[in-house]
N, C-alpha and C positions, 0 to 999 in steps of 0.2 A: 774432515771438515777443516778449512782456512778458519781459526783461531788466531792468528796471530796478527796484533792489535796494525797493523800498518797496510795489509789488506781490507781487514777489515773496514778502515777508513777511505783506503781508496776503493771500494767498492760503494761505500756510500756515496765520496763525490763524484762516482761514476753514475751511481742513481739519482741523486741531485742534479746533475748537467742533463741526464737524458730527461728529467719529468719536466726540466725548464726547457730544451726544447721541445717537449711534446707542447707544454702550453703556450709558449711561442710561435709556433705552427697553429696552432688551432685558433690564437685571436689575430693572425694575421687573415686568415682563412674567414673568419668572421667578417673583418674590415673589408674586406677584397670580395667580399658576397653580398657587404652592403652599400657596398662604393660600386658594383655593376648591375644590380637591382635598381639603385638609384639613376642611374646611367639608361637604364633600358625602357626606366617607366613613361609611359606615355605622355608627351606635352602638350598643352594646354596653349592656346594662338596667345603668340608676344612671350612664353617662358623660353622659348627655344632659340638658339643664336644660328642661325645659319652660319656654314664655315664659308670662305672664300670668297674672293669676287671677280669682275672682269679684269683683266689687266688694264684693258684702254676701253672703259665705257663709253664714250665718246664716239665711238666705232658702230654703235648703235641706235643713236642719234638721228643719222638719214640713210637711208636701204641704199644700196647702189641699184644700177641698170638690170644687174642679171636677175636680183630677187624680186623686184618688179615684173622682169616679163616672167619669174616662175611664180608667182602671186597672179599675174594678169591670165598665165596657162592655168593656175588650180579652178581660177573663176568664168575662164571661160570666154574671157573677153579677147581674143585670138579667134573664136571660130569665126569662118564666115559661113553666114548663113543663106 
């Protein structure tokens, strides 16, 4: 057996550094389970922020020609009858 007193000690701040990282890892682990739990859980109309927007809303404001006659083709107003 390693008896001699300078081992012995760096064996314990060897056991000291690994039990702080084991608990290090484990309440990270915790945080990071209840930071994507919180994340996943289902929202509620108005707690939710939608990401993104149009670049140029404005763009949407009046249809051009082409969406008209593919609006005027879904409805039908194109056959003759």
């Amino acid at each position: 057996m390693a008896t001699d007193p300078k081992t012995v000690i760096a064996g314990l701040i060897f056991l000291g550094m690994l039990v702080g990282g084991i608990w290090f890892v484990a309440m990270r682990m915790q945080a990071n389970r209840a930071a994507a739990l919180e994340a996943a859980a289902p929202k509620v109309a108005g707690q939710d922020e939608l990401e993104g927007k149009a670049l140029n809303p404005e763009q949407f404001d009046e249809p051009d020609d082409d969406i008209l006659d593919q609006l005027g083709e879904m409805l039908g107003e194109n056959d003759e009858d």
